[in-house]
KEPANU-297130 format. One record per atom (N, C-alpha, C, O): residue number from 0; residue in one letter; atom name; y negated, z, x negated. Coordinates in Angstrom, 1 decimal, padded with zeros to 4 digits, always signed. Layout:
+-----+---+----+--------+--------+--------+
|   k | r |  a |      y |      z |      x |
+-----+---+----+--------+--------+--------+
| NUM | A | CA |      Y |      Z |      X |
...
+-----+---+----+--------+--------+--------+
***
This chain:
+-----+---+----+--------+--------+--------+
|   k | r |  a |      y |      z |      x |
+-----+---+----+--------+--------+--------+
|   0 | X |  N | -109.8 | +088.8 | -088.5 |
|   0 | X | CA | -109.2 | +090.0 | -088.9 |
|   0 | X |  C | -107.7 | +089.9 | -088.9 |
|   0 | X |  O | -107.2 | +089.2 | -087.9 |
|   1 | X |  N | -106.9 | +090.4 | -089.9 |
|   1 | X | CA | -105.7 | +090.3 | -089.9 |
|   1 | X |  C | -105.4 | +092.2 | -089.8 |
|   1 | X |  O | -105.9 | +093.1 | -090.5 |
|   2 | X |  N | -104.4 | +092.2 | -088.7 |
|   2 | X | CA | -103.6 | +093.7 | -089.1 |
|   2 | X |  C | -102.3 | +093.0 | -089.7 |
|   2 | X |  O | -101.9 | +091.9 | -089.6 |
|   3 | X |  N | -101.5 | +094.5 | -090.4 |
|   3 | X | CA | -100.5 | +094.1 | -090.8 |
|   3 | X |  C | -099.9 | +095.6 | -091.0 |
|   3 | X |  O | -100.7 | +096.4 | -091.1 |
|   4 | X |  N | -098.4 | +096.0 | -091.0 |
|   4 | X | CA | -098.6 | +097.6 | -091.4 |
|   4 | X |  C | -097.4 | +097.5 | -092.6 |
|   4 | X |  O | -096.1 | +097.6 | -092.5 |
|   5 | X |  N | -098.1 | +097.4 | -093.7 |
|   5 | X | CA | -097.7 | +097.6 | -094.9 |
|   5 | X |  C | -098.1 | +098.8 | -095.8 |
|   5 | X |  O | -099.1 | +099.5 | -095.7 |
|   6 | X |  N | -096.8 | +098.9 | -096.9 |
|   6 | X | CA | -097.0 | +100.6 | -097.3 |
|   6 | X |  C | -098.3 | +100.6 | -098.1 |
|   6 | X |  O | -098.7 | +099.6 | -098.7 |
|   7 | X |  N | -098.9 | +101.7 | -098.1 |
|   7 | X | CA | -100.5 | +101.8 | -098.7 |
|   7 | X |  C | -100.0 | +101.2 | -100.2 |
|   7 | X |  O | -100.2 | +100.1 | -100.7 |
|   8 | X |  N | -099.2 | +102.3 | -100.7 |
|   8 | X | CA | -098.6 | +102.4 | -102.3 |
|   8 | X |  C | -098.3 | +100.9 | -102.7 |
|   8 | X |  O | -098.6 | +100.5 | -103.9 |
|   9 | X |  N | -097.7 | +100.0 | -101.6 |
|   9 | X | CA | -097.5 | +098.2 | -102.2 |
|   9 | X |  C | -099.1 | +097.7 | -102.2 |
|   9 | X |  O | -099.4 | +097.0 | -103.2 |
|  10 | X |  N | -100.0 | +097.8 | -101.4 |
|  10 | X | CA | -101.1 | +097.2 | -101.5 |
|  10 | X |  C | -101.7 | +098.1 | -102.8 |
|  10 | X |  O | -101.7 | +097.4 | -103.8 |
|  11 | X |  N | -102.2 | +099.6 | -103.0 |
|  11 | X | CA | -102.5 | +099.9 | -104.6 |
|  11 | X |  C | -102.3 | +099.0 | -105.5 |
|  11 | X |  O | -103.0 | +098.4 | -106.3 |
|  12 | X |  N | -100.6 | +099.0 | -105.4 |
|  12 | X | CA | -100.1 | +098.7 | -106.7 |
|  12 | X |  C | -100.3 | +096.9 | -106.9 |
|  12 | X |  O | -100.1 | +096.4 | -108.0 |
|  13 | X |  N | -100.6 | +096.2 | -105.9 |
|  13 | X | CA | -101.1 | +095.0 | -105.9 |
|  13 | X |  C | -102.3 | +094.7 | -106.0 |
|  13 | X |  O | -102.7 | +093.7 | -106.6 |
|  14 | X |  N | -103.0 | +095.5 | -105.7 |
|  14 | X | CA | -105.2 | +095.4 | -106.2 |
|  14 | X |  C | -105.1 | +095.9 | -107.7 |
|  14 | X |  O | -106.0 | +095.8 | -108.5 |
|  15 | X |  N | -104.2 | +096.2 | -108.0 |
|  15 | X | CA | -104.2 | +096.9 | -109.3 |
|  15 | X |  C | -104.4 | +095.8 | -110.3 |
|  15 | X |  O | -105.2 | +095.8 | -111.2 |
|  16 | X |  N | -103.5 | +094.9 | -110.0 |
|  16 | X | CA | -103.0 | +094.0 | -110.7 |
|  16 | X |  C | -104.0 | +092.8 | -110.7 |
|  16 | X |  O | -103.8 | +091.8 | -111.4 |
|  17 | X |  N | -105.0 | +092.9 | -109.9 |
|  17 | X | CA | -105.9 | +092.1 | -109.8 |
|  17 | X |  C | -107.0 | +092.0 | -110.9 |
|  17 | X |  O | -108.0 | +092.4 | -110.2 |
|  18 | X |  N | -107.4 | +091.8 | -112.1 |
|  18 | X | CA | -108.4 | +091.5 | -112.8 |
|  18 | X |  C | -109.8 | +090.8 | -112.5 |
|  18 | X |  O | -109.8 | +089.6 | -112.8 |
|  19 | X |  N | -111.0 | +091.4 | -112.1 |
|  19 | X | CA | -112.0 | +090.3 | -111.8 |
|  19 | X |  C | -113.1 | +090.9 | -112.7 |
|  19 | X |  O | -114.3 | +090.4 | -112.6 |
|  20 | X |  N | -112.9 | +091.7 | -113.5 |
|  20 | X | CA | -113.9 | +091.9 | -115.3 |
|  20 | X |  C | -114.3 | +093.2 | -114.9 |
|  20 | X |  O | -114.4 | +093.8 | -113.9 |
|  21 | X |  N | -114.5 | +093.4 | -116.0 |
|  21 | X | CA | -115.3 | +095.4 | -116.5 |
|  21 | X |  C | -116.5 | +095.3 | -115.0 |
|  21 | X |  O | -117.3 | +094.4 | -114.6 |
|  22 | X |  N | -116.2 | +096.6 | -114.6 |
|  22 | X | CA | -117.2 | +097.1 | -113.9 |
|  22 | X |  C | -117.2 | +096.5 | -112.2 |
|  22 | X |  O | -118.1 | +096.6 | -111.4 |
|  23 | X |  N | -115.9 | +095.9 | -112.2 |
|  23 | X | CA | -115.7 | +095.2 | -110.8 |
|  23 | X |  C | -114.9 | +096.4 | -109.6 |
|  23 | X |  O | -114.1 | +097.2 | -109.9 |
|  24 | X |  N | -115.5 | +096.1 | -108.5 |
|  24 | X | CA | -114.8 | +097.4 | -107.8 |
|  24 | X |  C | -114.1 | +096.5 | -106.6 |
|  24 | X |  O | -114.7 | +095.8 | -105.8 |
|  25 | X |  N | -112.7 | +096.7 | -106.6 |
|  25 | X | CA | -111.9 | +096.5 | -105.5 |
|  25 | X |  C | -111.3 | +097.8 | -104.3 |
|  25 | X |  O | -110.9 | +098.9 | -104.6 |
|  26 | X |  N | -111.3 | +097.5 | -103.3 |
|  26 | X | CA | -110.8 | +098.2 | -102.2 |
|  26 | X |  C | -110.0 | +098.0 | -101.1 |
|  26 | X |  O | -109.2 | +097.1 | -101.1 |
|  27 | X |  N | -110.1 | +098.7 | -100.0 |
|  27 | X | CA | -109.3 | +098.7 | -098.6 |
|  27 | X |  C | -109.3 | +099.9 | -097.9 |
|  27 | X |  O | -109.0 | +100.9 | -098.6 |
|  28 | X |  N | -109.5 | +100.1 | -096.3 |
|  28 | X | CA | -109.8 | +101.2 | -095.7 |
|  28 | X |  C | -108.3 | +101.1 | -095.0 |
|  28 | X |  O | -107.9 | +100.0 | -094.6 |
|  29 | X |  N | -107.6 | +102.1 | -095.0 |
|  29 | X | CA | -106.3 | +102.4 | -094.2 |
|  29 | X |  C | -106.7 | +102.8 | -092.6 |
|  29 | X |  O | -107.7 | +103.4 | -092.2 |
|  30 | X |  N | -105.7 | +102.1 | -091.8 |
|  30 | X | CA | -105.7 | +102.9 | -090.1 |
|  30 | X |  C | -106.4 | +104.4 | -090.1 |
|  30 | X |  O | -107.3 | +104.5 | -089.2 |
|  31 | X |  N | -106.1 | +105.2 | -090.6 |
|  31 | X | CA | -107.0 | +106.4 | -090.0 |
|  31 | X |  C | -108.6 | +106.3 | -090.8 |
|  31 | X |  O | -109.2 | +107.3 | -090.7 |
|  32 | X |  N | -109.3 | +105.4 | -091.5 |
|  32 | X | CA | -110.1 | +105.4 | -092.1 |
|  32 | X |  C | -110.6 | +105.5 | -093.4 |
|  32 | X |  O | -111.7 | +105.2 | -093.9 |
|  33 | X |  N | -109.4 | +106.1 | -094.2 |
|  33 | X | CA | -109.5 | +106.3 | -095.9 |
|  33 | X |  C | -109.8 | +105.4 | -096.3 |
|  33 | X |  O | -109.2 | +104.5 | -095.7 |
|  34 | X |  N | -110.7 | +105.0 | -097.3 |
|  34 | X | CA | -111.0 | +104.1 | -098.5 |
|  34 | X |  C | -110.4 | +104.5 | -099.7 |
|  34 | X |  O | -110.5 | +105.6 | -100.4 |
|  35 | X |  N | -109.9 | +103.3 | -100.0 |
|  35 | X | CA | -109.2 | +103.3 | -101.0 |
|  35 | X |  C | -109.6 | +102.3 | -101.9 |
|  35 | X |  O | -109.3 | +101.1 | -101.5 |
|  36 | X |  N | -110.3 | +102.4 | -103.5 |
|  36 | X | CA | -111.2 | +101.8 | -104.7 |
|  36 | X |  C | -110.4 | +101.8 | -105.8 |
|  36 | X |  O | -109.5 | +102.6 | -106.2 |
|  37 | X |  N | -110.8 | +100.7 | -106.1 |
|  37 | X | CA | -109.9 | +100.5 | -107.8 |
|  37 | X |  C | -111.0 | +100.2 | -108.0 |
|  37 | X |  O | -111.7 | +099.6 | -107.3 |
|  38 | X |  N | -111.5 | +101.0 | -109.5 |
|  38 | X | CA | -112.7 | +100.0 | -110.2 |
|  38 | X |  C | -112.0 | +099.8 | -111.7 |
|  38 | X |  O | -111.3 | +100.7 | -112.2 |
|  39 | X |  N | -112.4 | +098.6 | -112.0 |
|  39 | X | CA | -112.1 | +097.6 | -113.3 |
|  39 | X |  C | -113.4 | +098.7 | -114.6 |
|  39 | X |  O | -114.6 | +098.3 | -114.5 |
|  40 | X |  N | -113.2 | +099.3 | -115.2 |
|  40 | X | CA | -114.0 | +100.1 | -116.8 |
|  40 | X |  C | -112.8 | +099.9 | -117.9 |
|  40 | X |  O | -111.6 | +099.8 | -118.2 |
|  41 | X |  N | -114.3 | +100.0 | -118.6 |
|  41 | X | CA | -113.5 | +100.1 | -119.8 |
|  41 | X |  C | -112.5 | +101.3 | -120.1 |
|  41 | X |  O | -112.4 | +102.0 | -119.1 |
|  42 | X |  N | -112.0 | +101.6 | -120.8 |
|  42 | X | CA | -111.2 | +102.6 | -121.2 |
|  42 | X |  C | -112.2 | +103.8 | -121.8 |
|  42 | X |  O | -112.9 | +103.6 | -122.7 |
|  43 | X |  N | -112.2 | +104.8 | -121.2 |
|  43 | X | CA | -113.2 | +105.8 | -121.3 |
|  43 | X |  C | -114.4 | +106.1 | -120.9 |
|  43 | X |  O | -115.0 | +107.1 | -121.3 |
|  44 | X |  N | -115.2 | +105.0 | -119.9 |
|  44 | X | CA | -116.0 | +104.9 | -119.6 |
|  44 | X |  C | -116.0 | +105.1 | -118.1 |
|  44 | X |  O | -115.2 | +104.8 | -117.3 |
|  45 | X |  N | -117.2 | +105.9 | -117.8 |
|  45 | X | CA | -117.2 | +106.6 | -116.4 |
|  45 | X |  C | -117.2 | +105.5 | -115.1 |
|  45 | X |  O | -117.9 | +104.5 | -115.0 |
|  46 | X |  N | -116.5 | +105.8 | -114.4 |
|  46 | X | CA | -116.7 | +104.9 | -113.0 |
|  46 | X |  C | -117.6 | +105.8 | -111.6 |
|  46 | X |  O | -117.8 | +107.0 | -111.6 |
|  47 | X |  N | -117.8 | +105.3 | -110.9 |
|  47 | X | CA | -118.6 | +105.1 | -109.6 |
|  47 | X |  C | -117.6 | +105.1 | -108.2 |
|  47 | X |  O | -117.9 | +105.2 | -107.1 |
|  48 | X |  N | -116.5 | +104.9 | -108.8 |
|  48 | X | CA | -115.4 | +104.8 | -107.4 |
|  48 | X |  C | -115.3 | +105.9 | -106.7 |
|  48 | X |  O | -115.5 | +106.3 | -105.5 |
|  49 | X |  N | -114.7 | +106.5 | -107.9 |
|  49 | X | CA | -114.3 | +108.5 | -107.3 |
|  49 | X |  C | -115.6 | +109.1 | -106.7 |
|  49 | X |  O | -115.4 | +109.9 | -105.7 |
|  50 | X |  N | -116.9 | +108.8 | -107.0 |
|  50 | X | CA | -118.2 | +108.9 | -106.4 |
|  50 | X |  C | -118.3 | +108.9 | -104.6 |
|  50 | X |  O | -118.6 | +109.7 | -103.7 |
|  51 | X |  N | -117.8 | +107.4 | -104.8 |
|  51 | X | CA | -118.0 | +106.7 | -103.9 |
|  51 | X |  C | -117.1 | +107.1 | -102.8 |
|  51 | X |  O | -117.4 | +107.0 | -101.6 |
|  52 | X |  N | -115.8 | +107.8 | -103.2 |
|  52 | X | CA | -115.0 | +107.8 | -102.2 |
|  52 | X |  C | -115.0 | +109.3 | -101.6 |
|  52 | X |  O | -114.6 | +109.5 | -100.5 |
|  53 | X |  N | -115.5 | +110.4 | -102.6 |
|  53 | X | CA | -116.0 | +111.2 | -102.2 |
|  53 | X |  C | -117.1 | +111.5 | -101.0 |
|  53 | X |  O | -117.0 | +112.3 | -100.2 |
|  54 | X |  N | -118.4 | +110.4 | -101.3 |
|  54 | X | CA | -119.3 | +110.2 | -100.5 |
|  54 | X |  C | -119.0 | +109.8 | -098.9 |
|  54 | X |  O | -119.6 | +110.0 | -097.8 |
|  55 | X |  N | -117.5 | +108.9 | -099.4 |
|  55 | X | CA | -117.1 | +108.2 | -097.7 |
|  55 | X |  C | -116.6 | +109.0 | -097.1 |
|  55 | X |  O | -116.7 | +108.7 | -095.9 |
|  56 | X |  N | -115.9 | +110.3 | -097.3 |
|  56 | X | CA | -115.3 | +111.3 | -097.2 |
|  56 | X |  C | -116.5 | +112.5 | -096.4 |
|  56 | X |  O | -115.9 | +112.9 | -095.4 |
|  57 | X |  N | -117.1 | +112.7 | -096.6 |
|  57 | X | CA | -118.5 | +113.7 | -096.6 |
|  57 | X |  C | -119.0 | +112.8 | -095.4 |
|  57 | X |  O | -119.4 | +113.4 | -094.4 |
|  58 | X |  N | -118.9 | +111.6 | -095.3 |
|  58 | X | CA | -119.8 | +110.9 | -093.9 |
|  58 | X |  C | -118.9 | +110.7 | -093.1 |
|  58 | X |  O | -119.2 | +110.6 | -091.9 |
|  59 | X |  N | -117.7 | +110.7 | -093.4 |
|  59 | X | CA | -116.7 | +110.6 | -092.3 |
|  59 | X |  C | -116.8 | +111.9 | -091.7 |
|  59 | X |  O | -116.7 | +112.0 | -090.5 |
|  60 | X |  N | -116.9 | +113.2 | -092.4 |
|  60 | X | CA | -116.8 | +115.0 | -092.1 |
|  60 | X |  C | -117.7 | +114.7 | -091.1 |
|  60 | X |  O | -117.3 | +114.7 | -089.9 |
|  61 | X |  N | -119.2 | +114.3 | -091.4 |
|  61 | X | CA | -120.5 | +114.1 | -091.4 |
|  61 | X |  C | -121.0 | +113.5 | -089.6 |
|  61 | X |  O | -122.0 | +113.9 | -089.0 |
|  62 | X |  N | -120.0 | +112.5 | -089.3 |
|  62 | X | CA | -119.6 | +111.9 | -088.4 |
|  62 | X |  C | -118.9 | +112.4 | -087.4 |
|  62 | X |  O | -119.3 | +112.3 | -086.2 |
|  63 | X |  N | -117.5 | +113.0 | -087.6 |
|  63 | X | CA | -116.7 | +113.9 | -086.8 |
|  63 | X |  C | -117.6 | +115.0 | -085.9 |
|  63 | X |  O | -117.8 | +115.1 | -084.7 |
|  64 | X |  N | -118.1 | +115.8 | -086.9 |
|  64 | X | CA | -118.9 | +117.1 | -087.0 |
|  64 | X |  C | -120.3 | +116.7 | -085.6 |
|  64 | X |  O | -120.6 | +117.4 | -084.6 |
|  65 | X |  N | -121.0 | +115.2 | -085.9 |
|  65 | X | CA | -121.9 | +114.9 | -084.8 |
|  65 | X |  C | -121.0 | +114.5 | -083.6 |
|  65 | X |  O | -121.5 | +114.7 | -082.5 |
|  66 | X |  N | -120.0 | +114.2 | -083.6 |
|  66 | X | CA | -119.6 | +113.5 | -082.0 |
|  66 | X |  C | -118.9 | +114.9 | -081.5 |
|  66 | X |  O | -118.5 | +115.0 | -080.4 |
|  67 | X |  N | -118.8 | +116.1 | -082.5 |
|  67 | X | CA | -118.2 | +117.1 | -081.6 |
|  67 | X |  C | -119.6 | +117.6 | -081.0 |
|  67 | X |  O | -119.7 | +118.0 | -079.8 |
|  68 | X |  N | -120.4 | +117.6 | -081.8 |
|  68 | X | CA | -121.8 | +118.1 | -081.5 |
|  68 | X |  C | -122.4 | +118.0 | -080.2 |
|  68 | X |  O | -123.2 | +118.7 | -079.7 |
|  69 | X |  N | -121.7 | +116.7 | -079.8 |
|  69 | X | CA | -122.5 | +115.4 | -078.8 |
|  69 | X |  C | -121.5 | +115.9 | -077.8 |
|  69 | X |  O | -121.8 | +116.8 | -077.0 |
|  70 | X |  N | -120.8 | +115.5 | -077.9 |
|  70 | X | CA | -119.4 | +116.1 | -076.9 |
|  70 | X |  C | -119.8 | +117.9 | -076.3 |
|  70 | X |  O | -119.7 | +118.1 | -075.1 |
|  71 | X |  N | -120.0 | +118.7 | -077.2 |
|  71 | X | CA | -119.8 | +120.2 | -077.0 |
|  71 | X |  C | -121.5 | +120.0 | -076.5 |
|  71 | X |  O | -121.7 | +121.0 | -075.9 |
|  72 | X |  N | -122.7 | +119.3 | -076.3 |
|  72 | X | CA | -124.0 | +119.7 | -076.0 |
|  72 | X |  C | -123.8 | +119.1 | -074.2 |
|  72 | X |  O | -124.2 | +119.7 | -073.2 |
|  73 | X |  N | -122.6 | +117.5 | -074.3 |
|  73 | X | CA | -123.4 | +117.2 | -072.8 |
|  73 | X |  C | -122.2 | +118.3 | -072.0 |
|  73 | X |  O | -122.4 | +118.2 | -070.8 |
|  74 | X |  N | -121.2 | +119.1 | -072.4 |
|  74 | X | CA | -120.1 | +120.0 | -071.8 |
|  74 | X |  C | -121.2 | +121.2 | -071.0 |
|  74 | X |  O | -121.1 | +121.6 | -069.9 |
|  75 | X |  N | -121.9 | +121.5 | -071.9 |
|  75 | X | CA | -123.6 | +122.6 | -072.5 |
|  75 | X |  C | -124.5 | +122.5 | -071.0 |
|  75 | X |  O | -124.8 | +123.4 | -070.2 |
|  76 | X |  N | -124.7 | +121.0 | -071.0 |
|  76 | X | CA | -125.6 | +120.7 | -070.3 |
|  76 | X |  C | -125.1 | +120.4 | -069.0 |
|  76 | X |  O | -125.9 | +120.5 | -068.0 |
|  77 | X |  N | -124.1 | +120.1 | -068.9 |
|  77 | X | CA | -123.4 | +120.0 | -067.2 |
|  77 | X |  C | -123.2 | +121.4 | -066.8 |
|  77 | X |  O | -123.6 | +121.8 | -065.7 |
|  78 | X |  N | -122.3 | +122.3 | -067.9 |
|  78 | X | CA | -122.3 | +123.5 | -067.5 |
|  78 | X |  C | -123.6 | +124.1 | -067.0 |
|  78 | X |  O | -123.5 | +124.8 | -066.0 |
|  79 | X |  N | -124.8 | +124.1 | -067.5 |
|  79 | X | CA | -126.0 | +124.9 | -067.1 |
|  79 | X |  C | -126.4 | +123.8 | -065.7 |
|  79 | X |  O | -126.6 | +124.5 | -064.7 |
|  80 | X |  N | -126.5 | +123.0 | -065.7 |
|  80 | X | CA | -126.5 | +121.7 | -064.2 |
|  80 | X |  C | -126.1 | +123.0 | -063.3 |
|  80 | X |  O | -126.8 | +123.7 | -062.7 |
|  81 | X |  N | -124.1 | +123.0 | -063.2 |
|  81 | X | CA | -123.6 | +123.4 | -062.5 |
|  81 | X |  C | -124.1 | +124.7 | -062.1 |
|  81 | X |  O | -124.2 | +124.9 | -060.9 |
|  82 | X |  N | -124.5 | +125.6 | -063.0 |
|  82 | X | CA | -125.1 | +127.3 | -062.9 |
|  82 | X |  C | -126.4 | +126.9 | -062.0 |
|  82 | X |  O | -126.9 | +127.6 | -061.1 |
|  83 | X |  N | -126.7 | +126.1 | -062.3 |
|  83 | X | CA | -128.4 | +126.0 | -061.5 |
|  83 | X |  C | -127.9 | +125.8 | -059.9 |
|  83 | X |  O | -128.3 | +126.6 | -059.0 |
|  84 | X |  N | -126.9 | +124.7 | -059.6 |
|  84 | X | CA | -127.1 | +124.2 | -058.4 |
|  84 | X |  C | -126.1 | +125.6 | -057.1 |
|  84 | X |  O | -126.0 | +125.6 | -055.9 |
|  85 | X |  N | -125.5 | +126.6 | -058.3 |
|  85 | X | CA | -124.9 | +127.7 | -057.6 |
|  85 | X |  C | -125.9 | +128.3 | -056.7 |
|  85 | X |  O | -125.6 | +129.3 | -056.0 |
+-----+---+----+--------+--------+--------+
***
């Protein structure tokens, strides 16, 4: 694993520049978690990326949303512990 802390906008503008043929999908997830997709289409032709980064977006909500879940049930369950042993 390499860290490094370079600006998001130089690495874009560097995957950009990368050609590996129609229908190829390049990326990179940033320190707080964003994914970020370049996909290689033809000119006018629908991609899967915006899909895709949408979907990572929604699981990341998806994810937050359970560990508060998890967090706010065992707070739940100590508090009712504590009421019992009153």
């Amino acid at each position: 694993m390499i860290v490094a802390d370079i600006l998001t906008s130089y690495i874009e503008d560097s995957l950009k520049e990368i050609n590996l043929g129609n229908g190829s999908i390049i990326g990179f997830v940033t320190e707080n978690g964003r994914e970020v997709i370049f996909e290689n289409i033809p000119e006018g032709a629908a991609g899967t990326a915006a899909v895709n980064d949408v979907v990572g977006e929604l699981v990341q909500n998806l994810n937050r949303v359970s560990e508060t879940l998890d967090r706010n049930m065992g707070e739940l369950k100590s508090e009712i512990a504590a009421f019992k042993t009153e």
